[in-house]
C-alpha positions in Angstrom: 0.0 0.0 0.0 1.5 3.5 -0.9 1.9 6.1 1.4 -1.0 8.2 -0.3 -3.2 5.0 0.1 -2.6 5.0 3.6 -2.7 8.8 4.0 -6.5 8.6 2.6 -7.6 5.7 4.8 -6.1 7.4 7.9 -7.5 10.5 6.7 -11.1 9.4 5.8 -10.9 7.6 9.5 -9.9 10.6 11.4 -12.9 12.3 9.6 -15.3 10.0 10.5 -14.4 10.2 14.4 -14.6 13.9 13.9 -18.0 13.7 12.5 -19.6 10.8 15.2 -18.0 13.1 17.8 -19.9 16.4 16.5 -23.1 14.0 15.8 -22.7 12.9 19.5 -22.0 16.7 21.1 -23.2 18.9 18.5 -25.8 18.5 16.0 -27.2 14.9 17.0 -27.7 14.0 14.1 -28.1 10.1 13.6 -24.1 8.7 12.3 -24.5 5.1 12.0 -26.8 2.9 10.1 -27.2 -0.3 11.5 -29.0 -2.3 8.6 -30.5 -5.5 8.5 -30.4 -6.9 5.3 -31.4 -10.2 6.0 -33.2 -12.5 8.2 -32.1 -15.8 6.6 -29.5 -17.7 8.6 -27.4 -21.1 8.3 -27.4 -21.8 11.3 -30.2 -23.6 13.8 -29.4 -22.1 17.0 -33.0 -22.7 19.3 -32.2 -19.6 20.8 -32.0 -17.0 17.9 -34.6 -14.5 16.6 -33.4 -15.5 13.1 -34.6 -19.3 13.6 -38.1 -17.9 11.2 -37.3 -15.9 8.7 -39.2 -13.1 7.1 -39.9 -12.8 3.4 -39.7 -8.7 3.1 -36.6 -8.0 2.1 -35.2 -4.9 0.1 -33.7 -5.2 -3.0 -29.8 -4.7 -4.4 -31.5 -1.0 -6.1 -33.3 -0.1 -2.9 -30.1 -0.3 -0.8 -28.4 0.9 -2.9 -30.5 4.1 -3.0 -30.9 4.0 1.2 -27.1 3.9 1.3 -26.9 6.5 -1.2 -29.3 8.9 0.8 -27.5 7.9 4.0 -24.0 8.7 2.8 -25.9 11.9 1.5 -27.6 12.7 5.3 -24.0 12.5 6.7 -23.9 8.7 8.3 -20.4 7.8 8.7 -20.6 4.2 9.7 -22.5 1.6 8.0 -23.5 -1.8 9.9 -24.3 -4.6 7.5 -26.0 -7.7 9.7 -28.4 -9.5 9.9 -29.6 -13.6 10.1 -26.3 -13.8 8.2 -25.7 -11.3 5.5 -23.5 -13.6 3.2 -26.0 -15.6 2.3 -27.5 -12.8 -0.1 -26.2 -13.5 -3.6 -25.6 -9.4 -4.0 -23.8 -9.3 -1.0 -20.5 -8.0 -2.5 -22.8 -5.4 -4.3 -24.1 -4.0 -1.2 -20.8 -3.5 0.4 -19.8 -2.0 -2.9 -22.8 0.3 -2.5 -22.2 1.2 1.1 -18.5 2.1 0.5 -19.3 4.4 -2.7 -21.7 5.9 -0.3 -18.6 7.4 1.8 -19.6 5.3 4.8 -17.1 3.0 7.0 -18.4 -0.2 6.6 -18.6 -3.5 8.7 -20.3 -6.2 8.5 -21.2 -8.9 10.7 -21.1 -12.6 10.2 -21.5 -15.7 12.2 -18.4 -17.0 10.5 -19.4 -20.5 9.2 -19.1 -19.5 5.7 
């Protein structure tokens, strides 16, 4: 990785703490989207709130417009989870979209795949 590489990153990460700090004390404005972008899960823990899944998901366009928007609205952080998110198809898509958006991104997995 070049230094200008690692310049940007460090750069785009300092920016986003400076923006979740002045969303905290200053403006409140809402910083981190914590999406659910499906309930569908491999595994068949008895426990889980996943165990029955729900049919109404969005589509790859419709996130891809939400991200858009939140990116636009000044989020900073997206939060991809879910029953487990890799089991979408579009998956890489969606992370695409939520990156292009100008948002940190994470998602989280239950790790079996």
């Amino acid at each position: 990785m070049s230094f200008t590489q690692q310049f940007g990153e460090i750069s785009f990460f300092l920016r986003a703490i400076g923006l979740m700090l002045r969303g905290r004390f200053g403006s409140y404005k809402p910083v981190i989207l914590s999406h659910i972008v499906t309930t569908h899960c491999n595994a068949d823990c008895d426990f889980c709130y996943w165990k029955y899944p729900k049919k109404n998901e969005l589509t790859t366009d419709e996130i891809k417009r939400l991200y858009n928007d939140a990116g636009s609205l000044g989020f900073v952080l997206c939060s991809i989870w879910g029953g487990e998110p890799l089991l979408r198809k579009d998956i890489e898509e969606i992370v695409r979209a939520s990156k292009s958006s100008k948002m940190l991104t994470t998602v989280f997995t239950n790790g079996y795949l």
